[in-house]
Biotite code that builds the C-alpha atoms (Angstrom):
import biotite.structure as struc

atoms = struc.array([
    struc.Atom([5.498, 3.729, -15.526], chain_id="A", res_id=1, res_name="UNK", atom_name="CA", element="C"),
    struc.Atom([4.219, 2.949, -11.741], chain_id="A", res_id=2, res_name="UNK", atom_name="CA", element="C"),
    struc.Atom([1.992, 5.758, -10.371], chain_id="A", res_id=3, res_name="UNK", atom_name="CA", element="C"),
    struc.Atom([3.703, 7.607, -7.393], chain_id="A", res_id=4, res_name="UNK", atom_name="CA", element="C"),
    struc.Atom([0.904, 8.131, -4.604], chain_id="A", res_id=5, res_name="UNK", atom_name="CA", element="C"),
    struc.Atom([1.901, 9.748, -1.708], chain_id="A", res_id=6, res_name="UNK", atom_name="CA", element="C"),
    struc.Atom([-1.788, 9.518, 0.497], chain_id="A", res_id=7, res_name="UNK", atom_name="CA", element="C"),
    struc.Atom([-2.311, 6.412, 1.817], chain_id="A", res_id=8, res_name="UNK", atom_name="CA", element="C"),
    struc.Atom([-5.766, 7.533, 2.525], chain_id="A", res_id=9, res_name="UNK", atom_name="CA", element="C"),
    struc.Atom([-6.957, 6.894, -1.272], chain_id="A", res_id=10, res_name="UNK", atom_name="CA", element="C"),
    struc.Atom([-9.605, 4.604, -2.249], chain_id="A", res_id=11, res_name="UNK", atom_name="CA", element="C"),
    struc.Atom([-8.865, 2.069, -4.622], chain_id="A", res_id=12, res_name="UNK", atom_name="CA", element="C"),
    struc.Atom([-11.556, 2.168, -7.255], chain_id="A", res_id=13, res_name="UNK", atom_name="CA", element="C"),
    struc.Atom([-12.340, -0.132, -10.199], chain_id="A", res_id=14, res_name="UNK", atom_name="CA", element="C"),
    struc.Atom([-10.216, 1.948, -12.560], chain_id="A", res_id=15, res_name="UNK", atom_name="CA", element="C"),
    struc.Atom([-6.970, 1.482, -10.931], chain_id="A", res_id=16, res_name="UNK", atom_name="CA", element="C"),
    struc.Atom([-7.541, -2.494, -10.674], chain_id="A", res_id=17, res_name="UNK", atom_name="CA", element="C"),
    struc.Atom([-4.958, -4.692, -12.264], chain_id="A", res_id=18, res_name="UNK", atom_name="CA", element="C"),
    struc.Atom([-2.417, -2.113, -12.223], chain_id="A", res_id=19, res_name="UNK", atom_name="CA", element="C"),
    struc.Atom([0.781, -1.503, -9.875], chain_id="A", res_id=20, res_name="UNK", atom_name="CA", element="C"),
    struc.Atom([1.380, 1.152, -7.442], chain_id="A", res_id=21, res_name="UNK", atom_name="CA", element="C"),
    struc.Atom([4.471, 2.910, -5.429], chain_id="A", res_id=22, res_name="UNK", atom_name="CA", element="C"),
    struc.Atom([2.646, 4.251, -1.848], chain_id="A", res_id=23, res_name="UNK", atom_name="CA", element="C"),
    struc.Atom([4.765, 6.168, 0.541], chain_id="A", res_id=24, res_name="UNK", atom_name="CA", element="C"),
    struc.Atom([4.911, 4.638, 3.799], chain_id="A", res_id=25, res_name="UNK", atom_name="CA", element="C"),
    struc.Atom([6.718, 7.457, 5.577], chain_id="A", res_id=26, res_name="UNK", atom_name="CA", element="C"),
    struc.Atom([10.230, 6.450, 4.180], chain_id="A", res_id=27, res_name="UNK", atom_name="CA", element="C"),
    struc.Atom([10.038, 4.737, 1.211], chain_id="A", res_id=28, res_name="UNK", atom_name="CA", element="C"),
    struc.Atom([8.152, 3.700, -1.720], chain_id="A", res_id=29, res_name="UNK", atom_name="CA", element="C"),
    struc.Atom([6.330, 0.494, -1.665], chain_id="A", res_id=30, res_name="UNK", atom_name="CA", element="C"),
    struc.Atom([5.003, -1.368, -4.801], chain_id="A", res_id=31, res_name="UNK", atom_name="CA", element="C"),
    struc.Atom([1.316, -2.731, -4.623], chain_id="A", res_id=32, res_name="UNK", atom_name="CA", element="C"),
    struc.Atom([-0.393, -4.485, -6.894], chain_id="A", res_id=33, res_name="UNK", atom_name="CA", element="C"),
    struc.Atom([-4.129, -3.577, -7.255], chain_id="A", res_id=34, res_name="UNK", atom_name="CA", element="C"),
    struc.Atom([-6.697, -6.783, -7.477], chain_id="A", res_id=35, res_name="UNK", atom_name="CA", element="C"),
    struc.Atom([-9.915, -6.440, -7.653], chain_id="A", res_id=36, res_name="UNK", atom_name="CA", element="C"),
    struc.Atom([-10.923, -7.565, -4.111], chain_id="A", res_id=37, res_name="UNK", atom_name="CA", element="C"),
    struc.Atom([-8.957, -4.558, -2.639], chain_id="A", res_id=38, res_name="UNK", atom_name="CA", element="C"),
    struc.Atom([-11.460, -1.918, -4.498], chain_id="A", res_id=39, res_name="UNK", atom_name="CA", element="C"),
    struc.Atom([-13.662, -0.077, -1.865], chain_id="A", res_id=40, res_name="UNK", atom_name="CA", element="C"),
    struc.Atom([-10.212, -0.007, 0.477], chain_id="A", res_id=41, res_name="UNK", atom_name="CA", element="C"),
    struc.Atom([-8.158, 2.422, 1.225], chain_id="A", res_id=42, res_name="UNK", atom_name="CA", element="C"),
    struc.Atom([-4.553, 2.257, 0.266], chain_id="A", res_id=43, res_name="UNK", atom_name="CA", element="C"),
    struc.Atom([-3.013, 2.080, 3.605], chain_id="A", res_id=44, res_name="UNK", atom_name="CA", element="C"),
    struc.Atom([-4.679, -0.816, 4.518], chain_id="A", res_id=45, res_name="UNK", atom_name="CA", element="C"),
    struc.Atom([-2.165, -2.794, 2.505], chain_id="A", res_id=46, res_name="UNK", atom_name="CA", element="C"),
    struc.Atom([1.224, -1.022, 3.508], chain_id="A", res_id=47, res_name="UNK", atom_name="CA", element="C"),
    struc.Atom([2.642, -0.983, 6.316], chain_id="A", res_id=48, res_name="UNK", atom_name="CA", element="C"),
    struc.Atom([4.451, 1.768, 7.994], chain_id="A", res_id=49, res_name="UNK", atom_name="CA", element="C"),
    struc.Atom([6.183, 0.416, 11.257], chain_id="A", res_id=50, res_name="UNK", atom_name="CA", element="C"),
    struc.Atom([8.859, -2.724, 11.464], chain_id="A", res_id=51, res_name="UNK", atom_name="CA", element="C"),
    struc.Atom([7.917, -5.527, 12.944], chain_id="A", res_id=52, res_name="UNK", atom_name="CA", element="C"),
    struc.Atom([9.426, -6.054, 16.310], chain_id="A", res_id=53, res_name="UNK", atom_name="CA", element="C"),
    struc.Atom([11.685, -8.595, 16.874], chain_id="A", res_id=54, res_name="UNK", atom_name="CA", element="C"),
    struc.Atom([10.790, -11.014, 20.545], chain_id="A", res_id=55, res_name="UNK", atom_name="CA", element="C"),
    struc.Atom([13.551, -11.465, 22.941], chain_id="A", res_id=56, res_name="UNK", atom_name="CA", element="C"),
    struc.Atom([13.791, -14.801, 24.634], chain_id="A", res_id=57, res_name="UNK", atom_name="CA", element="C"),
    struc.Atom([14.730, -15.212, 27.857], chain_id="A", res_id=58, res_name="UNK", atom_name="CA", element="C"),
])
């Protein structure tokens, strides 16, 4: 079972490394998978929570 974290302001630490985890990004869940170069981050580094805008040409 995925781990359900709703703060995107949580550090990753060495613990949680190698494992899978659902962050809220405001409207949904995303899954993120933990390696060990994202441990000192914060979670919310890695999801984002806008959609990227589309450029209209002339």
């Amino acid at each position: 079972m995925k781990t359900l974290i709703f703060a995107r302001s949580t550090l990753i630490t060495e613990g949680i490394a190698g494992s899978s985890v659902l962050v809220h990004n405001g409207l949904l869940f995303v899954t993120l998978f933990i390696t060990p170069e994202m441990v000192g981050y914060s979670l919310g580094s890695f999801v984002f929570t806008r959609k990227p805008t589309k450029r209209m040409r002339k």
